[in-house]
N, C-alpha and C positions, 0 to 999 in steps of 0.2 A: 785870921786863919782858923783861931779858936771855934768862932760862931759859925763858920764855912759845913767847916768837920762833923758840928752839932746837927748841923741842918742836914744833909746829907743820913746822918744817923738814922732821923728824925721819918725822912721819906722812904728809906728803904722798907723797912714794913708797911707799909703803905701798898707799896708797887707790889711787894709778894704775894699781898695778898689782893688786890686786883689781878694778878695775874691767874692766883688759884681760883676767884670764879669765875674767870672767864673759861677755864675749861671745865668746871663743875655747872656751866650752865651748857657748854657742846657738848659734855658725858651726857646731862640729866636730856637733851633732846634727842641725843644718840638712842638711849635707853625707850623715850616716849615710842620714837620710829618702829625699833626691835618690837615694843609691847603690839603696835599697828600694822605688822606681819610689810612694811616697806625696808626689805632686807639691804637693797641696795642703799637706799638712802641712809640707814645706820650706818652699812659699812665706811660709807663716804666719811660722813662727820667719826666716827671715830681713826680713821686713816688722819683727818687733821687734825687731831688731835697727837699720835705718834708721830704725824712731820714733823711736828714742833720742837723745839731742842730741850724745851724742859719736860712737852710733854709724853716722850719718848721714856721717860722714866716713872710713867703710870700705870702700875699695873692693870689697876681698872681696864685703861683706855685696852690693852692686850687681851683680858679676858672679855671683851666687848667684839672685838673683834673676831676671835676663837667662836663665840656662842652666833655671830653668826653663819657662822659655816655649819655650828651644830644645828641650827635651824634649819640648814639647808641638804644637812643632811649628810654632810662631805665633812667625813671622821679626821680622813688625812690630813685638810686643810687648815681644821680648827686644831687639830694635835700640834702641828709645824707653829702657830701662833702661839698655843700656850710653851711651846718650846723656845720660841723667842725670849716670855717674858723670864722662864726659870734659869736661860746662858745670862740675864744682863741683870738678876742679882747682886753680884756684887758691885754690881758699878755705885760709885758714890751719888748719893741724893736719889737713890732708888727709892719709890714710893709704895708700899706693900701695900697701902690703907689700913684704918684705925685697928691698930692691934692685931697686924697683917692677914685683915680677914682677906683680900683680894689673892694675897700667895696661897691660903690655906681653900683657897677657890678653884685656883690653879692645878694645884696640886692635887687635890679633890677628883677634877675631871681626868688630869692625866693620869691618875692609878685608874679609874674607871675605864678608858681605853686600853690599855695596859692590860687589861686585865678581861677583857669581853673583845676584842679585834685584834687582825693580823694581818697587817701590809700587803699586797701583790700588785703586780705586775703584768696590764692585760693587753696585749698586744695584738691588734688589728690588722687585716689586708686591706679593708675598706670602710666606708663612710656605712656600708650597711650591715656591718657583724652584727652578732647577735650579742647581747650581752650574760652574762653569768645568770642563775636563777637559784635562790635559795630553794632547800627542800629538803627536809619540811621548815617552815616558816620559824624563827626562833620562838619563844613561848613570852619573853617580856615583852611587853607593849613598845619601849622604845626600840630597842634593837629589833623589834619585825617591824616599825617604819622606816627604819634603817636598809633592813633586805628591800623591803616592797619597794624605795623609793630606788632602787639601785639600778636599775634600767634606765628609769629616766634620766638617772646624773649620770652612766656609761653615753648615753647615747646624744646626752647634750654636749662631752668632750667628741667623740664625734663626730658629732654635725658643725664642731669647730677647726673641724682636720686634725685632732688627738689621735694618731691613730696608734699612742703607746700611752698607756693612761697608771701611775701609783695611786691606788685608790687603799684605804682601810676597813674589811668588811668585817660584818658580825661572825665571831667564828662558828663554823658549823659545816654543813652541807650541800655543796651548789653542783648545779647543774652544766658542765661548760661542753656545748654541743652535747652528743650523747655519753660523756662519761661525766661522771660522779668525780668534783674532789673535795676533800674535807681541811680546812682548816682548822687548827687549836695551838697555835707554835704562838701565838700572842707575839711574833717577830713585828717589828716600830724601824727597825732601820732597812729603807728603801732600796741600798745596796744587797741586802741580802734578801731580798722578796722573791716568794713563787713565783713562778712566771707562767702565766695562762695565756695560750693560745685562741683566739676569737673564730668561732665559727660562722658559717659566711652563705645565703642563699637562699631559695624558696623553701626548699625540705625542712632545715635549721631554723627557720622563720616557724613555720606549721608545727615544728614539735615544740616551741617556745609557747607557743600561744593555747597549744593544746594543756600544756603540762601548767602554764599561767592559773587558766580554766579550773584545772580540778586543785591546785591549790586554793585557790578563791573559793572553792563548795568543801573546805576541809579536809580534801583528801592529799595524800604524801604520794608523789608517783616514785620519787625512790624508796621510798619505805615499798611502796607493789613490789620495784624491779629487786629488793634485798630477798623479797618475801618466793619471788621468782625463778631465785635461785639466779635471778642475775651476778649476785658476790658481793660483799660488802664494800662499801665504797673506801674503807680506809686501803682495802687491800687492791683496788682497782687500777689498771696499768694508767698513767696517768700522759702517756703518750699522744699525740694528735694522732686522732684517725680520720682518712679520705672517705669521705660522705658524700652520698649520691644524692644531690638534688636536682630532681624533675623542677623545669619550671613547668607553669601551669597554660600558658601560651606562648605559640611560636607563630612568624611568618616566617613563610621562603618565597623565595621566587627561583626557578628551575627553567633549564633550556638547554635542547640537545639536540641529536640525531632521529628520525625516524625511518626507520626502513621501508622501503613501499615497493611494489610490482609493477614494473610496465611492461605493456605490450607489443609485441614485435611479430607484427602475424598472429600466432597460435604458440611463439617461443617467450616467457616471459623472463624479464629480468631483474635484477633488484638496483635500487636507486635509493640514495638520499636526500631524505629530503628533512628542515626544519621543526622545533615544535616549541615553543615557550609556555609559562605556565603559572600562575599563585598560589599561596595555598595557608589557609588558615589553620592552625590546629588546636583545640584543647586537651591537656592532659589529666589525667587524675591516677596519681601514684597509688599502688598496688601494695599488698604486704610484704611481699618480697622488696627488699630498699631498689634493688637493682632495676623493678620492673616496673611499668606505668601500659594504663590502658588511655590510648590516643583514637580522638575522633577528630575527621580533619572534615573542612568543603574544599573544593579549589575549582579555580578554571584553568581549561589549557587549550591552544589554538593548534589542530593535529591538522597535519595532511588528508583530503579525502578525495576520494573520485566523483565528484562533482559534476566534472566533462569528461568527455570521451577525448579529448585532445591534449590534456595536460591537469595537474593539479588544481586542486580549491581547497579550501580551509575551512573550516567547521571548528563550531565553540562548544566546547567540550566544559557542563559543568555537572559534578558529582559530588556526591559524599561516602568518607571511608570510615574504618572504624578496625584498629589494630593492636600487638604489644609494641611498645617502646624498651628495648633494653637500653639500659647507660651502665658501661663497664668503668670505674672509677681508674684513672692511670696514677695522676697527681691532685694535688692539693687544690688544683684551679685546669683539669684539664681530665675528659672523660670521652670514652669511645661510645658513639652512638647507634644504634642498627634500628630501623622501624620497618616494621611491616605491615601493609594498611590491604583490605579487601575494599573496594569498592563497585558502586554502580550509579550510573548517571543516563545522561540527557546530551544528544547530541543537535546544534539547531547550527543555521545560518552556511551549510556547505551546498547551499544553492541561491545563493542571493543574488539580488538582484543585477550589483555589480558583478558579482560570479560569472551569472550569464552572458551577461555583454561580453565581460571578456573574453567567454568560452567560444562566441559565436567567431570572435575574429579567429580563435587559433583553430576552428573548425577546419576553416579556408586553407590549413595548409596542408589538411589530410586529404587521404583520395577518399573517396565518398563512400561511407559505412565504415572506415576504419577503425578500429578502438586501440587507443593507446595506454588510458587508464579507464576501465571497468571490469569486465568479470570472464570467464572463461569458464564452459560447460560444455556438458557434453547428454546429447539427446542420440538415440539412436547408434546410428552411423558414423553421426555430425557431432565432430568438436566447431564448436567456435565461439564468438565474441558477442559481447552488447553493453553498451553503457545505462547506469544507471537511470538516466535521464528517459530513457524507452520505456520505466516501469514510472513515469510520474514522477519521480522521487523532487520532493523540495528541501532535499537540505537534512530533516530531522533525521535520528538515528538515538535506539537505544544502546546503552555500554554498559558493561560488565568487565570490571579487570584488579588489577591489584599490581604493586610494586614493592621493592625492595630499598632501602635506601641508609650506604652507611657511612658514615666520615667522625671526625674529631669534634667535641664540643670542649669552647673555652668560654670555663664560666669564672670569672672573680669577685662573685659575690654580690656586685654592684648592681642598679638597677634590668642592666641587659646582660644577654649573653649571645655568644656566636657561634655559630656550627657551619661546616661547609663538609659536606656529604656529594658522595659519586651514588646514582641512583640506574637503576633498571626497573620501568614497568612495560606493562603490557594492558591495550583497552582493544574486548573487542565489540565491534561497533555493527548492530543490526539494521539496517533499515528499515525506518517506518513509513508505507506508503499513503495514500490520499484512498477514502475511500473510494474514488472513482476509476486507480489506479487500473490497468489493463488483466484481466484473469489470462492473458498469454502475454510471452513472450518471443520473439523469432530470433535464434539464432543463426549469423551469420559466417561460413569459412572462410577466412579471409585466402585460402588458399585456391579452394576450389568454386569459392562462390556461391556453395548450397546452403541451405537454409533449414530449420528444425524448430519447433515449435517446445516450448514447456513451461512450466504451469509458472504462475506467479508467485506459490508458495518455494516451487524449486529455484528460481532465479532471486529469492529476496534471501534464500541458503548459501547459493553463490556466490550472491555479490556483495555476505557481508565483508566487512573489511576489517583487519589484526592488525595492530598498530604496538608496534613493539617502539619501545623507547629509551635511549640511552644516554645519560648527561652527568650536569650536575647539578647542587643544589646549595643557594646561600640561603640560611635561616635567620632570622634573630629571635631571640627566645626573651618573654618577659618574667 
C-alpha cells in the first residue's frame, strides 16, 4: 500500500504539468491566430480552452478572448469578458499569471473603458435603420476607429435580425437621425443605458452619407449646425422626430373612369367609359424636408373617337414634371399630394384592328350618323362628322396635368406603399396626314343639310378632353 501511495505521489506532477502545456500550447496558437488578423479562429481555440474545467480558471484564456472583440471593435462584448474573469477571482485555483500580470491586464483594459465609453441601447424598426454617426470624430486614434468602425458592427447586428442592439461607444457626440446626442455618463450597466431610437429611409440614408463625406475631408457638420445657431447638442431635445423621407423612385399603376360625349343627333350626352395606366417617376428632394421635385413618363390607354360608331383606344405616352408634398402623420406613415404638368404623344386610336371593328358597328348606324366625333357649327348649320372624314390615323398631341393624393406607408425597409385617389385631365389634338382634306362637310343629322369648313376649324372641334378619375397603387423604392 506503502509503494501504491508513493507511486501515485510520484505521477501527479507529472499529469499537472502535462496538462499545463497543453493549454500553453492552445493559448500560444490562440495568440499566433490574434497576431494573423483570423479573429474567428482565436476566438475558437480560446473558447476551448474556458470549456475546460481547469481551464476555465485562466485568466489569460478570458483576456484572450475580451481582446478579441477589442479587435473587433465591439467594447461591449470584450468588457462583458473581462467581467467574467474579474466575478471568478475568488474561485480557488484561479490563475492570475506570473505575479498576476494577466489580472493587472484585465483590470488595465476595464478602467480604460470605464473611463472613455458609455453603454446604450439602439433600438431598430428595421433591417435598414440607419446607424448613429460620431461628430466630430474622437481625436485618439483608437477610439476614432472605434466611432468609424460603428456602422459597420450596428448594421452587421442588423443584418442578423438585432433589431435591439447594447453596444459601448466612445463618449462624445453622435448623430441619431437629425438630432445630436452626447454621451459622457461612462454608465457599464446595460440596465440602465440610453435608449436611442434608429432612424429609418431614403432621407435618413442621404444625410448619413452626406454628413459620413464631409467628416472623412475633416470637417464637423455638428460643429456647422452649433455654429448655426442650431443649439448645442448637450441641450438638444432628445425626443424622436417624424422625418420626411422622399424616396427617390416610384411605380404606380392607375385605373378609373373617363368621361366622354356621345352623340344623339345634334343632342350630346356623357358616358363612361375605362382608362388604365403606368407610370414611372423620379424624385429629387427639395430644401424644404416636406417638399420633392418629381418627373415622371407613363403610359395610359384613354378613350378616343376613332369611329363614328362607338369607341377606340389610343396610347397615350408622356412626360410630367411637378412638386411632390409629403406631410409626415407618424413614425412609418405620411400624406402624399403630387402635381405633375405634362405633354405627350397620342398613337394607335386608329389601328388597324380599330378599323375593322369600326366597319362592323358602322352597319348598325343609319348612314352618315355620328355617335362619337365632333359637333360644329358653320353658318346656319349645326351638325356632325367623325374624325375619320379628316384622314385622322390614330395620332394626337396631349397636353394636361393631374392631381393625385392618398397615404404613404413607409417602414424604413427596402420598399414603400402608397395608394392615392387621382384626378387628371389630357387634352388631346389631332394630328392629321399631310394629305388630309383642307374641307370638311358637315352634316344635320336633323335636317339633312350640309356645311363646309376649313380643316384647321374642324381639327379645333374635334379635339377631344379626357378628364380622368381613379385610383392609384404605387410602390416607392
Amino acid at each position: 500500500m506503502a509503494r501504491l501511495l508513493a507511486a501515485l505521489l510520484l505521477l501527479a506532477p507529472a499529469g499537472a504539468w502535462a496538462q499545463g502545456k497543453d493549454f500553453t500550447n492552445k493559448l500560444s496558437q490562440a495568440w499566433t491566430w490574434m497576431e494573423a488578423g483570423a479573429l474567428d479562429r482565436a476566438d475558437g481555440a480560446f473558447k476551448e480552452v474556458v470549456a475546460d474545467q481547469d481551464g476555465r480558471l485562466l485568466a489569460e484564456a478570458y483576456f484572450g478572448l475580451a481582446a478579441v472583440w477589442w479587435q473587433k471593435r465591439n467594447a461591449m462584448a470584450s468588457y462583458q469578458r473581462l467581467l467574467e474573469a474579474k466575478d471568478l477571482r475568488g474561485t480557488m485555483g484561479w490563475n492570475a499569471g506570473k505575479g498576476g500580470t494577466w489580472d493587472q491586464r484585465i483590470d488595465s483594459r476595464m478602467n480604460y473603458i470605464e473611463r472613455n465609453f458609455t453603454v446604450v441601447k439602439l433600438r431598430a424598426q428595421t433591417r435598414s435603420s440607419v446607424p448613429p454617426l460620431a461628430d466630430p470624430r474622437p481625436s485618439d486614434p483608437l477610439l476614432r476607429d472605434f466611432a468609424t468602425r460603428l456602422g459597420e458592427n450596428v448594421e452587421g447586428g442588423l443584418n442578423e435580425g438585432s433589431l435591439v442592439q447594447w453596444l459601448m461607444l466612445p463618449n462624445g457626440t453622435y448623430w441619431v437621425g437629425n438630432d445630436l446626442k452626447e454621451l459622457s455618463g461612462g454608465e457599464m450597466d446595460p440596465s440602465r443605458a440610453l435608449e436611442w431610437e434608429l432612424t429609418r429611409g431614403a432621407r435618413a440614408k442621404s444625410d448619413y452619407k452626406d454628413r459620413w463625406a464631409m467628416l472623412e475631408a475633416g470637417k464637423s457638420p455638428a460643429k456647422q449646425a452649433t455654429k448655426a445657431g442650431t443649439g448645442d447638442p448637450s441641450t438638444r431635445s432628445t425626443d424622436s422626430v417624424v422625418e420626411v423621407m422622399h424616396r427617390p423612385i416610384g411605380i404606380a399603376i392607375q385605373g378609373g373612369l373617363t368621361p366622354t360625349r356621345t352623340l344623339d343627333e345634334l343632342n350630346p350626352d356623357i358616358t363612361g367609359d375605362w382608362q388604365v395606366g403606368v407610370q414611372l417617376e423620379g424624385r429629387l428632394a427639395l430644401p424644404p424636408p416636406i417638399l420633392a421635385l418629381s418627373v415622371s413618363g407613363g403610359w395610359k390607354m384613354l378613350p378616343v373617337n376613332g369611329c363614328r360608331a362607338a369607341p377606340t383606344r389610343g396610347h397615350l405616352v408622356s412626360l410630367g414634371v411637378g412638386p411632390s408634398l409629403q406631410l409626415p402623420l407618424a413614425s412609418n406613415l405620411s400624406l402624399g399630394a403630387d402635381v405633375a404638368f405634362r405633354g405627350g404623344l397620342m398613337f394607335g386610336g386608329r389601328s388597324d384592328a380599330a378599323r375593322l371593328a369600326c366597319v362592323e358597328k358602322l352597319s348598325e348606324l343609319e348612314d352618315g350618323a355620328v355617335v362619337r366625333g365632333a359637333l360644329a357649327t358653320s353658318g346656319d348649320v349645326s351638325g356632325t362628322y367623325g374624325l375619320a372624314d379628316l384622314g385622322w390615323q390614330g395620332r394626337a398631341g396631349a397636353l394636361g396635368g393631374e392631381l393625385a393624393v392618398g397615404p404613404i406607408i413607409d417602414n424604413g425597409g427596402l420598399l414603400a406603399f402608397s395608394v392615392q385617389l387621382h384626378v387628371g385631365y389630357d387634352h388631346l389634338i389631332p394630328i392629321l396626314p399631310g394629305d388630309a382634306p383642307e374641307t370638311v362637310y358637315l352634316r344635320d343629322p336633323t335636317t339633312g343639310g350640309t356645311a363646309a369648313i376649313s380643316r384647321g376649324a374642324a381639327v379645333s372641334a374635334g379635339a377631344m378632353g379626357r378628364m380622368q378619375l381613379g385610383a392609384r397603387v404605387r410602390v416607392l423604392f
